[in-house]
N, C-alpha and C positions, 0 to 999 in steps of 0.2 A: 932339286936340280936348279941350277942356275941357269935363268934365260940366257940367250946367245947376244950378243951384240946386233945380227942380225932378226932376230925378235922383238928385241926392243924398241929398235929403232923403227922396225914397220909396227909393230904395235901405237908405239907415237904419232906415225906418218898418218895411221887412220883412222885415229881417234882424237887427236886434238891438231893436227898442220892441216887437214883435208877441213873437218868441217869448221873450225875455227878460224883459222889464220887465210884459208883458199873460199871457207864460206864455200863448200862445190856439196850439189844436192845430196843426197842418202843415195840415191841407185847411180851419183858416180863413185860412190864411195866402194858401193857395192860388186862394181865394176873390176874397181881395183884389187878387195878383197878377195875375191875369186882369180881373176889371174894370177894373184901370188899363189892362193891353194893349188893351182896348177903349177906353178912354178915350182915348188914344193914338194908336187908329187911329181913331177920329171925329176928332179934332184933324186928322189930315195927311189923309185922303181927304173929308173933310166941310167942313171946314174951311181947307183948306190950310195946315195948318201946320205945317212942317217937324219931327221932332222934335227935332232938334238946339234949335228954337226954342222950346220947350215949356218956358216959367217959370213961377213961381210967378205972376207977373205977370199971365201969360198966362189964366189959370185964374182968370177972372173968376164972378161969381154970374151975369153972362148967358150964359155961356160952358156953365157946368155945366148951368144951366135947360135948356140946347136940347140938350144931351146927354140930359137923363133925360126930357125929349120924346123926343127921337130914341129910345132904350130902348123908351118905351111904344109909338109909331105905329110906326118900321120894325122893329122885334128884337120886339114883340109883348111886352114885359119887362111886370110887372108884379106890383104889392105885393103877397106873399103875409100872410094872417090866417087865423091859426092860433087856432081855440076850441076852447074844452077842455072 
């Protein structure tokens, strides 16, 4: 099967733009990598969407909104602020 455009592209994003080109540590890398796993699995059990099916396309601005609703009301997620 052929990867998705949206595959590839995060596959790149975090394996050679993050720690090569951003230079940013392994556990922000880490960071990142799991959010998409979530993001992923809101797509296919929230949404039904296969991941195979998961394009750039797909990964609409209404798409993400109800993801980072979904974050705050079921996962209890929320902005941290940091004063100093």
């Amino acid at each position: 099967m052929k990867p998705t455009d949206f595959a590839k592209y995060l596959t790149e994003f975090l394996s050679v733009y993050l720690p090569n080109q951003k230079n940013v540590s392994k556990n922000t890398i880490y960071s990142y990598r799991d959010t998409f796993k979530i993001l992923i699995t809101y797509c296919q059990d929230m949404k039904m969407i296969p991941v195979e099916r998961i394009t750039l396309n797909v990964l609409s601005n209404e798409l993400i909104t109800d993801f980072l609703e979904w974050l705050e009301t079921s996962r209890k997620y929320s902005i941290s602020v940091y004063l100093q």
